[in-house]
PAVEX-783984 format. One line per 10 residues: number of its first residue (from 1); their letters; for each residue x, y, z of C-alpha. Coordinates in pm, 1 decimal. Layout:
# residues N
NUM = a = X/Y/Z; ... .
# end
This chain:
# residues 138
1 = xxxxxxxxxx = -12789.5/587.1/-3727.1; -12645.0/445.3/-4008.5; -12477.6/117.7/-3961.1; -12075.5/111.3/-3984.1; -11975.1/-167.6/-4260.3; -11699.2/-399.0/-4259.3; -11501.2/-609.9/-4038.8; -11510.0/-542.3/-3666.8; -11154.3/-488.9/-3541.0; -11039.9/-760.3/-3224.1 .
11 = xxxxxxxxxx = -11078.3/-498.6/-2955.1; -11440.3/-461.4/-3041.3; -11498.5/-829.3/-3128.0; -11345.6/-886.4/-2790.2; -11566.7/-617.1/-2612.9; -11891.3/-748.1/-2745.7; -11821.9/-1114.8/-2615.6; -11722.9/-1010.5/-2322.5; -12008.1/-807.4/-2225.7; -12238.7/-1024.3/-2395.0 .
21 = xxxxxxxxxx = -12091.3/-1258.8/-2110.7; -12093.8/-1089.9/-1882.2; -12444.3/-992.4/-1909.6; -12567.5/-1376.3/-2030.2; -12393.5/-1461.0/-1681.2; -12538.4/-1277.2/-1478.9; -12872.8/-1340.2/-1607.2; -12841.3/-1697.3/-1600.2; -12738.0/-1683.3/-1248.3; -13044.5/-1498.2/-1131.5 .
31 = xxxxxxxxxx = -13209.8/-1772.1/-1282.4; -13042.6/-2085.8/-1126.5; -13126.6/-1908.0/-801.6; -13400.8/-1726.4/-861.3; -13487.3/-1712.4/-444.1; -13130.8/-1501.0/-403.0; -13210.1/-1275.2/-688.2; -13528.0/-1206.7/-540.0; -13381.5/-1109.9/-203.3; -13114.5/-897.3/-406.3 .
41 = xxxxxxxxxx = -13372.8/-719.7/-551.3; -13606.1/-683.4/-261.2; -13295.6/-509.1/-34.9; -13227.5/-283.7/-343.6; -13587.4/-206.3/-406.2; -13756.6/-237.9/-112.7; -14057.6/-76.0/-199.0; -14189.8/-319.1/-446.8; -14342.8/-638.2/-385.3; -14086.5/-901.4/-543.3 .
51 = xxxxxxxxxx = -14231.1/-1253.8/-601.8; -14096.8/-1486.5/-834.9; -14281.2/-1366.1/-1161.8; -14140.7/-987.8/-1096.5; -13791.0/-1138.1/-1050.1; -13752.4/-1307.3/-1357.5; -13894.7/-1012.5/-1540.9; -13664.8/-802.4/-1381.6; -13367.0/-1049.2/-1480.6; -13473.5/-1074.0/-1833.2 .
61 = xxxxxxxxxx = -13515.0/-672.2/-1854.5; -13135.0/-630.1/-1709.0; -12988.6/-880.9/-1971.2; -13241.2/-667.5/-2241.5; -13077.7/-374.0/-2166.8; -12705.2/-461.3/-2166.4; -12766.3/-544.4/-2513.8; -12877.1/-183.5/-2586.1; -12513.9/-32.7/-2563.6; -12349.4/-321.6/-2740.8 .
71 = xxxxxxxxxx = -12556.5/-294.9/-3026.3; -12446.1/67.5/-3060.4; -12129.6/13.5/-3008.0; -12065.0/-313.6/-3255.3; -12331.7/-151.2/-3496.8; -12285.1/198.8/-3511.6; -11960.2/257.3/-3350.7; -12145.7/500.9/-3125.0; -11868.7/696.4/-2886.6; -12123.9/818.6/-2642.6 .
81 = xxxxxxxxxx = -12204.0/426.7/-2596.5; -11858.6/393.0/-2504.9; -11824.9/599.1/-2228.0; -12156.3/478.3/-2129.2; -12034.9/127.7/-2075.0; -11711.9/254.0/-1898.7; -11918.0/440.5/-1645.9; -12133.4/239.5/-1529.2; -11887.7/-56.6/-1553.9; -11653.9/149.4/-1349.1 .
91 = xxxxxxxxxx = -11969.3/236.4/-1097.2; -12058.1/-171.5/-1100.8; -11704.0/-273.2/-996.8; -11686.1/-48.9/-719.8; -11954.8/-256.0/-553.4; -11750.5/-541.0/-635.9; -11876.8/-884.8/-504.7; -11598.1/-1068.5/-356.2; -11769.7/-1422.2/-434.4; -11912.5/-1383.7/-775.5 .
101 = xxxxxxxxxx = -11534.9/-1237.4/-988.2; -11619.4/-1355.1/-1320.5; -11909.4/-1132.2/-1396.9; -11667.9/-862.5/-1300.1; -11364.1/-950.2/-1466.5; -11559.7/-992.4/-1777.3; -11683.0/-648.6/-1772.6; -11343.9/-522.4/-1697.2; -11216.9/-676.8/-1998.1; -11507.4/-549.1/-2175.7 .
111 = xxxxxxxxxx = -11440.1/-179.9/-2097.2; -11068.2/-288.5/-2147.4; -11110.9/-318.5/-2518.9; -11295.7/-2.7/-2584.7; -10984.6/190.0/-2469.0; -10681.7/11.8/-2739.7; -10585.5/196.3/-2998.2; -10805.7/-33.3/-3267.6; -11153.0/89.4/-3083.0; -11038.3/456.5/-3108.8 .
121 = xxxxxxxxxx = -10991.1/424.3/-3492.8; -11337.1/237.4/-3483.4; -11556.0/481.1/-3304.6; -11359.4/771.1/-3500.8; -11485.3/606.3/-3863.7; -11754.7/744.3/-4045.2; -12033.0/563.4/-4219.2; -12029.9/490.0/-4558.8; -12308.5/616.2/-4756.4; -12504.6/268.8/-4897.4 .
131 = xxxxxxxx = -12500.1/237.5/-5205.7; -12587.8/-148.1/-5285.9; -12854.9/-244.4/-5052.3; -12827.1/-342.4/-4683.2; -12506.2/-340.3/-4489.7; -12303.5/-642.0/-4463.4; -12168.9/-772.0/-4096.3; -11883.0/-948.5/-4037.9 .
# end
């Protein structure tokens, strides 16, 4: 994948902060309370033998992975990225946690963005060939 060059437009700029967010909160609240994320993960994995170690790795791998689709979305402009995010944000909020809304809201505003006008006309641009060197991020 070749990286897209050039400014970022807002919709994507907002996108990536709030899923960065939403992900860096969610990960830093498994780790204030590291005994409830443990439980969490014991009643959705029942089957493995969660101790405090396993938790954190577990925590650290979610946030890890979160940053997968962002790269290729503020990177590459990747459009199967997109609808990767929307799905499973859409699946996440339907399990909505009535006591924990601004992990959610986050990610709502994250999948938000990717559907305005300016990240159509992102994901639709083509790569430039490079010609000077490495690309340039803004």
């Amino acid at each position: 994948m070749t990286p897209i060059r050039g400014p970022r437009p807002l919709a994507i700029r907002v996108f990536a902060a709030a899923f960065l967010a939403a992900a860096l909160l969610r990960l830093v609240r498994g780790l204030e309370d590291l005994a409830l994320a443990e439980t969490v993960l014991a009643v959705h994995a029942p089957w493995f033998a969660w101790d405090r170690d396993w938790t954190i790795v577990a925590l650290s791998a979610e946030f890890t992975i979160a940053l997968i689709p962002l790269t290729w979305i503020y990177l590459f402009a990747a459009p199967f990225a997109r609808w990767l995010v929307l799905g499973f944000g859409a699946l996440r909020l339907v399990f909505l946690d009535p006591a924990a809304l601004a992990g959610p809201v986050l990610v709502a505003v994250a999948m938000a963005s990717l559907l305005t006008p300016q990240a159509a006309r992102w994901f639709a641009r083509q790569p430039e060939p490079e010609e000077d060197g490495p690309a340039v991020f803004e």
